[in-house]
C-alpha positions as CSV (number, residue, x, y, z in Angstrom):
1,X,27.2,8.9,7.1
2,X,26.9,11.1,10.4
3,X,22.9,11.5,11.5
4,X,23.3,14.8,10.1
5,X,24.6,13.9,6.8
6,X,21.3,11.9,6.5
7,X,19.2,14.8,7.5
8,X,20.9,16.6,4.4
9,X,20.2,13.9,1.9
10,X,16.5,13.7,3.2
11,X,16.6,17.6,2.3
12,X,17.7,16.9,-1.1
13,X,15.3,14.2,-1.6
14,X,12.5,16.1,-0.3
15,X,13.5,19.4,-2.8
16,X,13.4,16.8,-5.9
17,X,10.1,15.4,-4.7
18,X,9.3,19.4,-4.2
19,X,10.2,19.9,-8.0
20,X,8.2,17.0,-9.7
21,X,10.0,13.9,-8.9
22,X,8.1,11.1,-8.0
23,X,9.5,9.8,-4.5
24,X,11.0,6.4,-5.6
25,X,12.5,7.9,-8.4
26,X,14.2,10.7,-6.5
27,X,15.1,7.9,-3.7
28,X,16.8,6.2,-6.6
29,X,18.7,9.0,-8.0
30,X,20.4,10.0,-4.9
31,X,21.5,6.6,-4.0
32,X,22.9,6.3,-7.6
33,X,24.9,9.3,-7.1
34,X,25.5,8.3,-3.4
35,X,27.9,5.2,-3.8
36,X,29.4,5.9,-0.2
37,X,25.8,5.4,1.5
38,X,26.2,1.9,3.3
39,X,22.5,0.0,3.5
40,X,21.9,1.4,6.7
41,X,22.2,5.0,5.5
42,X,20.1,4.6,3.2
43,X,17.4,2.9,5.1
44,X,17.7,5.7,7.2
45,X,17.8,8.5,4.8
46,X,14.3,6.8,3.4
47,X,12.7,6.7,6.6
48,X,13.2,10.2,7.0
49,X,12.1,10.9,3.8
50,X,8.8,8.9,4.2
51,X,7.9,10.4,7.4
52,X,8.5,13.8,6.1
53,X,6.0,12.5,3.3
54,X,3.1,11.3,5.9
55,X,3.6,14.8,7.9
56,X,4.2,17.2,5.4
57,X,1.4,20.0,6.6
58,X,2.4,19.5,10.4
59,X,6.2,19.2,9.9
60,X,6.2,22.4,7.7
61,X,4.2,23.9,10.2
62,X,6.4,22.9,12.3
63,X,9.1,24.1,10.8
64,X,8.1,27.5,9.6
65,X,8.1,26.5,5.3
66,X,7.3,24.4,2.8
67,X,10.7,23.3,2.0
68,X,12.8,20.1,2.7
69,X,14.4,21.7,5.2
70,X,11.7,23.3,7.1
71,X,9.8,20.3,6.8
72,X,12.7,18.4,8.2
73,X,13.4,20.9,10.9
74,X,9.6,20.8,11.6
75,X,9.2,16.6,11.6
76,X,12.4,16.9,14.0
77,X,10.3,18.8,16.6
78,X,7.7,17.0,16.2
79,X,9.7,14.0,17.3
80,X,11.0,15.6,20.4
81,X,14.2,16.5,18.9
82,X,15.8,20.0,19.1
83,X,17.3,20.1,15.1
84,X,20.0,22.4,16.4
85,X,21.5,19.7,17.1
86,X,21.5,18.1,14.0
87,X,22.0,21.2,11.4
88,X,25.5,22.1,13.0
89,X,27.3,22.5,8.9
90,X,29.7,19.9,10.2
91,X,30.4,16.8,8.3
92,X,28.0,16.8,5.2
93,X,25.3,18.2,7.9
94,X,22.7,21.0,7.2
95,X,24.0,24.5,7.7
96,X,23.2,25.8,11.2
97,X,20.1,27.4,11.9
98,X,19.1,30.7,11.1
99,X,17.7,33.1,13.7
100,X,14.6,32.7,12.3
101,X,14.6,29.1,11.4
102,X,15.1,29.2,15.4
103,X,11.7,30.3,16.4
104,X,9.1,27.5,16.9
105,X,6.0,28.5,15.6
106,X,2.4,28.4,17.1
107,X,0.6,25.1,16.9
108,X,-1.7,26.0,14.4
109,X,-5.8,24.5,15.1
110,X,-6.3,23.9,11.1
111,X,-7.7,20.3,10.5
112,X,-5.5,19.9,6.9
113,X,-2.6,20.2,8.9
114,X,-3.6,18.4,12.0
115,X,-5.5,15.5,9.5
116,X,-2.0,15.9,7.2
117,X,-4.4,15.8,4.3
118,X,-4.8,18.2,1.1
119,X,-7.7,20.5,2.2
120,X,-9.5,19.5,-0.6
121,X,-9.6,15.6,0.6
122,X,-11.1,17.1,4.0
123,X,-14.9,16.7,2.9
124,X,-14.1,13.3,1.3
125,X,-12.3,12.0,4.2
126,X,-14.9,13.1,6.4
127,X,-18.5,11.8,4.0
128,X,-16.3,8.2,3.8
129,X,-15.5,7.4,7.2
130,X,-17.9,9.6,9.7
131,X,-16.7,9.4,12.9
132,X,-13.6,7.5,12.2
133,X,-12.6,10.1,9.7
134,X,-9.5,12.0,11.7
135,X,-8.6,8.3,13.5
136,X,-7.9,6.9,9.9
137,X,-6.0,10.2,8.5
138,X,-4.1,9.9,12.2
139,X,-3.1,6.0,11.6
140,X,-1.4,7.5,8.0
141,X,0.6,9.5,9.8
142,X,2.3,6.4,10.8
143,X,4.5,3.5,9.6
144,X,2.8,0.4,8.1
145,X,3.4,-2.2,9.7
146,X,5.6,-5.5,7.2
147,X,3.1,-8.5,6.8
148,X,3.9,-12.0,5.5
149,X,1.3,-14.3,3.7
150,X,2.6,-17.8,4.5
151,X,2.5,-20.5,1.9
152,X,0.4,-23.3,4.0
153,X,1.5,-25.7,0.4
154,X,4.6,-25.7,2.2
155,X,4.8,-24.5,5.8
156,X,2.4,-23.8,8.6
157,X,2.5,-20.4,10.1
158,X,4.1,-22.1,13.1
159,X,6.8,-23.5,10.9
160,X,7.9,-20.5,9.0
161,X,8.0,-17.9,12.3
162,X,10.4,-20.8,13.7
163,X,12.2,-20.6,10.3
164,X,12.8,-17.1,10.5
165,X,13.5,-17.0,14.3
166,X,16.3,-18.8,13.0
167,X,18.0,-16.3,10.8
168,X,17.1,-13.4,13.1
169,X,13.4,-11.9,11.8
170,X,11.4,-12.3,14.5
171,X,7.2,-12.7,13.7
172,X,4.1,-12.4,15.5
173,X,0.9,-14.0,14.5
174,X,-1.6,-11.4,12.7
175,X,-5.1,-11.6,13.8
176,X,-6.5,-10.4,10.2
177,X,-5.9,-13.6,8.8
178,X,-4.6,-17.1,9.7
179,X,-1.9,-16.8,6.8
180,X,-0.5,-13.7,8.4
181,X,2.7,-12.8,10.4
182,X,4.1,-9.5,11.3
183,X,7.7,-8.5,11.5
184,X,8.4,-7.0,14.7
185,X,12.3,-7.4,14.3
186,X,14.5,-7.9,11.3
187,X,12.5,-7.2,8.4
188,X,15.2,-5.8,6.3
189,X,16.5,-9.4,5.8
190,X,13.5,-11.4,4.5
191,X,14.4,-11.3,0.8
192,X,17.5,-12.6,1.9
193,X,16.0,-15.4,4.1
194,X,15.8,-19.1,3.2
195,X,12.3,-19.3,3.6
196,X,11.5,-16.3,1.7
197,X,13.6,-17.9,-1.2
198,X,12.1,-21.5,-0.7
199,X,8.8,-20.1,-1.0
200,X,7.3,-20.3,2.4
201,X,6.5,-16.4,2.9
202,X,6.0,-13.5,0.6
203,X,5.6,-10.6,1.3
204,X,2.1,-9.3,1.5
205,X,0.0,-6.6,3.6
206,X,-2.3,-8.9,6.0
207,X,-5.7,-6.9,4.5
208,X,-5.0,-8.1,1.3
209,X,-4.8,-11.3,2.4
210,X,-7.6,-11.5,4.6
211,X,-9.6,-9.7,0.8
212,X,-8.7,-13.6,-0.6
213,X,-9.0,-15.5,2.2
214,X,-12.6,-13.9,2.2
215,X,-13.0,-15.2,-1.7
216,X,-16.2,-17.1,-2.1
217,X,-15.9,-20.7,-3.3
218,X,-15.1,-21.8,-6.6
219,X,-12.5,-24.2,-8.3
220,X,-11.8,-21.6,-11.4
221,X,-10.6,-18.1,-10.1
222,X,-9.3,-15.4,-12.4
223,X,-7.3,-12.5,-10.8
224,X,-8.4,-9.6,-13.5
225,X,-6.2,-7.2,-12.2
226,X,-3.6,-9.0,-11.1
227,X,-0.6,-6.4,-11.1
228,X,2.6,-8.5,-9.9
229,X,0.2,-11.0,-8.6
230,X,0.3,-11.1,-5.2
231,X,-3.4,-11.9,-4.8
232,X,-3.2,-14.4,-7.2
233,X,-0.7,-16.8,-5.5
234,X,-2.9,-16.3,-2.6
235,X,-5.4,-17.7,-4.4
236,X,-3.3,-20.3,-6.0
237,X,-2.1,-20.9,-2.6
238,X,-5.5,-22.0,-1.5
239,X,-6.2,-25.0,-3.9
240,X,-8.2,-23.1,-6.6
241,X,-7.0,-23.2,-10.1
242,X,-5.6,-20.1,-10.9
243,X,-5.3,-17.6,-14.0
244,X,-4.2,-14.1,-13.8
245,X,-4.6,-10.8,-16.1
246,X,-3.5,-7.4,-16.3
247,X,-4.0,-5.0,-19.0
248,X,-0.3,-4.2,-18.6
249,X,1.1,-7.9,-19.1
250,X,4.6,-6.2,-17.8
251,X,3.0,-6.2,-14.5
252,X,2.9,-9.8,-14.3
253,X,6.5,-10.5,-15.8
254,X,8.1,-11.8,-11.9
255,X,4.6,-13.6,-11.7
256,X,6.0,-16.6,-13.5
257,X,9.5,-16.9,-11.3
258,X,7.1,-16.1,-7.7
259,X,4.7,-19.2,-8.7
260,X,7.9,-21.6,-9.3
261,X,9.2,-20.4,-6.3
262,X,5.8,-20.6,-4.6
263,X,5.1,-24.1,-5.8
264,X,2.0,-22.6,-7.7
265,X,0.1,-23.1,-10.4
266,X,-0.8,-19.8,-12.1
267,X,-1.7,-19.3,-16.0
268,X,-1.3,-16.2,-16.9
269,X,-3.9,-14.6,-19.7
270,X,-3.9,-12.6,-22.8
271,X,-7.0,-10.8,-23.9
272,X,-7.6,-13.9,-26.6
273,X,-7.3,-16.3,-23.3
274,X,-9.6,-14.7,-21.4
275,X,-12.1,-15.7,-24.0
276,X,-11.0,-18.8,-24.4
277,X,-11.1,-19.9,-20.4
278,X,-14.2,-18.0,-19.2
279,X,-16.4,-18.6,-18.0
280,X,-14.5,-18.5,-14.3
281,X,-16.2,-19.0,-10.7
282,X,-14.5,-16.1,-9.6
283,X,-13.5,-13.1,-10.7
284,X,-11.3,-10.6,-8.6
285,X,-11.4,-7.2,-10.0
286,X,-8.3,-5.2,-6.9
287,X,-9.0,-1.8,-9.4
288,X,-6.6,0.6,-10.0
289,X,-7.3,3.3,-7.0
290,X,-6.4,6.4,-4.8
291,X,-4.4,3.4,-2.9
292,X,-5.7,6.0,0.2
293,X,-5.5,2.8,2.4
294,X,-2.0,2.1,2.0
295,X,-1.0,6.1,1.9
296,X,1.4,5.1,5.1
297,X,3.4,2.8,2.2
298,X,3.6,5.0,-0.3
299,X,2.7,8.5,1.4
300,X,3.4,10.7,-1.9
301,X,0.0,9.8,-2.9
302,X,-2.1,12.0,-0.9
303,X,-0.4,15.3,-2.1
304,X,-0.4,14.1,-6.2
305,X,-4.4,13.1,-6.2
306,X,-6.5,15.5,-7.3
307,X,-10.7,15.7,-7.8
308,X,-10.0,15.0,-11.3
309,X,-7.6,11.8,-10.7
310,X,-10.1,10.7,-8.4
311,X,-12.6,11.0,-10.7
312,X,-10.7,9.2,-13.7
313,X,-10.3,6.7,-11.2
314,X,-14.1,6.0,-10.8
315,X,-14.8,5.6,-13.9
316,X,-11.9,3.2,-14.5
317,X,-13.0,1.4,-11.6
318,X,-16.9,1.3,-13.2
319,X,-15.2,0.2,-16.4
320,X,-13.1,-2.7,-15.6
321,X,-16.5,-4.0,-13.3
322,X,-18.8,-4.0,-16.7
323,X,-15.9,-5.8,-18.8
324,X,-15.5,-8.2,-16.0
325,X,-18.9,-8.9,-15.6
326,X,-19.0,-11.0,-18.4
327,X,-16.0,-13.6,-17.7
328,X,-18.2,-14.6,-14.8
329,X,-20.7,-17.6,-15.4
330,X,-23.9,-18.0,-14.0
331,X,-24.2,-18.8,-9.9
332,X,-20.4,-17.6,-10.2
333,X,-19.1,-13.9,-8.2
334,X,-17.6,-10.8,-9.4
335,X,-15.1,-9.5,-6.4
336,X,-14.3,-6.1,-6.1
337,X,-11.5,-4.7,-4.3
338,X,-9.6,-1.5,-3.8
339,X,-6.9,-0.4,-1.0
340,X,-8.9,2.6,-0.6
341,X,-10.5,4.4,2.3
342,X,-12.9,6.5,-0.1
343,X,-17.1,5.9,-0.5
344,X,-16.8,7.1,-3.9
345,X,-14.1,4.3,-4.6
346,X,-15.9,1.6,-2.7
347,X,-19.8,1.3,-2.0
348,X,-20.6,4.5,-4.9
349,X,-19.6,2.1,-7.3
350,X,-20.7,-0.7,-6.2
351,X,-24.1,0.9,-6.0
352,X,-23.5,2.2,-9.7
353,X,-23.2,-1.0,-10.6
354,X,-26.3,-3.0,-9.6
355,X,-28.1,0.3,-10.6
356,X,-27.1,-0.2,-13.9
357,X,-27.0,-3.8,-14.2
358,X,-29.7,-6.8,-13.4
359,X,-29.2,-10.1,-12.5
360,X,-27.0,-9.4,-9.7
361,X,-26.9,-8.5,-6.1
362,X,-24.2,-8.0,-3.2
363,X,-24.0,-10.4,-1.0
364,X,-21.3,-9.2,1.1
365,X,-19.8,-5.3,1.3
366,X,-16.6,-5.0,3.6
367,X,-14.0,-2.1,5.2
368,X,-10.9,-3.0,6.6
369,X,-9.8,0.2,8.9
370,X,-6.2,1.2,8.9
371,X,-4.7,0.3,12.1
372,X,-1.9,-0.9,13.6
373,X,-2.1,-5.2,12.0
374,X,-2.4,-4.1,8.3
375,X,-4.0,-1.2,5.4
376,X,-7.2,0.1,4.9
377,X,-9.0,-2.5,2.3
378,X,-12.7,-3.1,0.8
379,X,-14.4,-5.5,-0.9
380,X,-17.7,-6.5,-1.9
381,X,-19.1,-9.9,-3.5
382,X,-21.2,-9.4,-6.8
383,X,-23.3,-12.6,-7.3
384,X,-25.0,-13.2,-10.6
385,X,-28.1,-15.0,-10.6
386,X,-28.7,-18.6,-12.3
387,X,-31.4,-17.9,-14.6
């Protein structure tokens, strides 16, 4: 595909997300249809498609509309490129400009666009992170940067950035935690690497690992929420014995295959099991969220939450903290996590909680910032007291 053939697919993408779509499922469609896209074009067609996503307010603006081609049009200017000479109607490319397609608009001073945020979000953005808000809405606007958790069972960190050196994927040493590498060069290969398919590395933002790194001690640790599990082999990882559980068992359904691989030990729990096995040193609850701290991953987020997801959310989050307040013996901590940015995600509830419930206090509240080594993260450790 010419660059300008992927600038027309991103369009199309872009209109389907436009319509409804959700963005991995219109991603997926027009690769199916798309059998002549070689893996580069469609790592290409995807980036543009997720940087339209993070910049959608500007690159419209930008661009003079709202649709996928304005916004593409806009995101080009805004990377210093002059689309004219991308939309030339040659070779699957976008149809030339129009006269008034042509005409760069004003910058416009509004904060939603400059923040890229849903005006709504503004106030929220703003009450969470102070002084930091329109740094952290900035760093969004960005690619993420790809994190490895090394599997110190079976290699050192030194050993596996050697190992990958190897086959081309060049690492650096993350400073968020001492199981942590970042790709700086050949990411696109790591599922296909011999250490990712010996077990050495997964992959896994360096936040989230520094969250379980940060666990407090116990031999008996329960992942609650465990999703596909990724915090759970960390935890496996680091000696503990491990169980995992996820109200969606389907979640966990590669969980088994990643352990083997992993060298792990992880059982996975029904709802009859968890009353069976508790009660558990340690109970991590990574609630379902906004995910506002990983928005540069999956950037489609910030334009489909509303007031009254975010509220659903909060009460979810409240929820799964009272049911999993009970798995935990006494002396023993309840961890809460989210990959959110937002107070009312992170210290409202964890206030709400010890309002509502004695014989427990925080012994530890915690942000990770978005920034350049991994997501935006927070945790807190929930102690209940030996009586």
């Amino acid at each position: 595909m010419t660059p300008g053939a992927r600038i027309a697919a991103a369009i199309d993408i872009l209109d389907a997300i436009t319509a409804g779509a959700a963005a991995e499922q219109a991603l997926t469609q027009w690769a199916r249809r798309s059998r002549f896209a070689g893996a580069k074009d469609r790592a290409a067609v995807r980036d543009h498609v997720f940087d339209a996503l993070r910049r959608w307010r500007s690159a419209g603006a930008a661009g003079g509309g709202q649709s996928g081609r304005a916004v593409m049009i806009g995101l080009l200017r805004e990377d210093g490129t002059d689309p004219a000479q991308l939309f030339t109607g040659e070779r699957h490319a976008p149809e030339p400009l129009s006269h008034d397609e042509a005409q760069v608009p004003e910058p416009t001073p509004a904060r939603g666009v400059r923040w890229n945020l849903p005006d709504w979000l503004l106030p929220e953005f703003a009450e969470s992170l102070g002084a930091h808000a329109e740094a952290t809405a900035q760093a969004l606007q960005s690619r993420a940067p790809v994190t490895l958790r090394v599997n110190l069972r079976k290699a050192s960190r030194a050993e596996a950035q050697d190992a990958l050196q190897a086959e081309g994927i060049l690492c650096a040493p993350n400073p968020l935690c001492a199981t942590a590498l970042t790709v700086t060069e050949g990411a696109r290969r790591v599922k296909q690497s011999a250490p990712f398919a010996q077990g050495w590395i997964e992959l896994q933002d360096a936040a989230s690992q520094a969250v379980v790194a940060a666990l407090p001690s116990g031999a008996r640790c329960l992942d609650y929420c465990a999703g596909g599990g990724g915090k759970a082999l960390a935890m496996a990882a680091d000696g503990r014995t491990t169980f995992a559980h996820d109200i969606d068992a389907g979640r966990m359904k590669d969980l088994p295959s990643r352990a083997q691989r992993a060298g792990a030990a992880i059982r996975l729990l029904d709802r009859a099991g968890l009353e069976q096995e508790r009660p558990f040193d340690v109970v991590l609850c990574d609630a379902p969220c906004s995910g506002s701290g990983a928005w540069r991953r999956a950037p489609h987020g910030k334009w489909t939450l509303t007031p009254e997801r975010l509220a659903e959310l909060t009460a979810v989050q409240d929820s799964i903290l009272d049911t999993a307040k009970d798995l935990v013996g006494a002396g023993g901590h309840l961890v809460y996590a989210t990959c959110s940015v937002l107070r009312r995600e992170n210290e409202d509830r964890i206030a709400a909680f010890l309002a509502g419930h004695n014989g427990w206090f925080c012994r530890l509240e915690q942000r990770f910032d978005i920034q350049q080594h991994g997501d935006g993260f927070f945790t807190a450790h929930l102690t209940r007291v030996k009586l």
